[in-house]
C-alpha positions as CSV (number, residue, x, y, z in Angstrom):
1,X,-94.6,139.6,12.5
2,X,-95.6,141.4,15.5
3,X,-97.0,144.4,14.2
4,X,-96.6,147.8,15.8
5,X,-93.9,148.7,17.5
6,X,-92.9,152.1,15.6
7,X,-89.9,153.6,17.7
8,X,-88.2,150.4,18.7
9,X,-88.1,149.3,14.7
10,X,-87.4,152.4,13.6
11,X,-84.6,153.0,16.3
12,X,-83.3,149.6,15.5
13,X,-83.3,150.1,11.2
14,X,-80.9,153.7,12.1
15,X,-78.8,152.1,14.0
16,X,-78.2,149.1,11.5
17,X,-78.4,151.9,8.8
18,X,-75.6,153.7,10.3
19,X,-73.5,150.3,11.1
20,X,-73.3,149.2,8.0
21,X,-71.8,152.6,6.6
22,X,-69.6,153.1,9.3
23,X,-68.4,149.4,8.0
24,X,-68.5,150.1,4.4
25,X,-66.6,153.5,5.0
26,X,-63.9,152.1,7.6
27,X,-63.7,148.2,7.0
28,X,-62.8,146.0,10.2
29,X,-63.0,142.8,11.7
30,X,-67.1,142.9,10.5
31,X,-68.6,143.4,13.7
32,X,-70.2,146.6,12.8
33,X,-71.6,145.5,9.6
34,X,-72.9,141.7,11.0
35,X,-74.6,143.9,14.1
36,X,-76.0,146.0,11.0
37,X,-77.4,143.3,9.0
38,X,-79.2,141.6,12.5
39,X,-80.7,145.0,13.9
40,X,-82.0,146.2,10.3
41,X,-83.6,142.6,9.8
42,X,-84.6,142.3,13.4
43,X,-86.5,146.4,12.6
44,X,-88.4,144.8,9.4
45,X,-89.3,141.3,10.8
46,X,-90.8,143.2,13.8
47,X,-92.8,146.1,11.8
48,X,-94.4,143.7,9.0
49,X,-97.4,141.8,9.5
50,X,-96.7,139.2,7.0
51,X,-93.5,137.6,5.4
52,X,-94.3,138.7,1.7
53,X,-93.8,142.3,3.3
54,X,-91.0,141.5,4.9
55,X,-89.4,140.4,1.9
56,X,-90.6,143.5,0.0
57,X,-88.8,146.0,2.5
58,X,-85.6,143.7,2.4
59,X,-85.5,143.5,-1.1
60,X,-86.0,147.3,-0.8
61,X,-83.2,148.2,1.6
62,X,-80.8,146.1,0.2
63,X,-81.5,148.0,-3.0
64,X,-81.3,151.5,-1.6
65,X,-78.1,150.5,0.2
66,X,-76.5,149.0,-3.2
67,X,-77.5,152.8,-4.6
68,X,-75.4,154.5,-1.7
69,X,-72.2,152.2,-1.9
């Protein structure tokens, strides 16, 4: 929605990235894996310029992270 903010989103999508397995590999309360979800769709909702490409990279990491679990 904003457009281009390349190292914030992309710092922001790692970080989810590697929340979420640290939550699928040691399960807790969920606070790693809720703060996972928010940064990674905080990352794509700031990089796309439109909500149809939003929804394509969502539909696209929550595929790719389906293929790693």
């Amino acid at each position: 929605m904003f457009g281009n903010w390349n190292l914030l989103t992309a710092f922001l999508y790692v970080i989810g990235i590697v929340l979420l397995t640290i939550e699928a590999i040691m399960p807790g309360f969920g606070i790693a894996g809720i703060t996972g979800v928010i940064l990674v769709l905080a990352s794509i909702v700031l990089i796309t310029s439109s909500v149809y490409q939003a929804l394509l990279m969502l539909v696209g990491t929550i595929a790719i992270a389906i293929i790693l679990v």
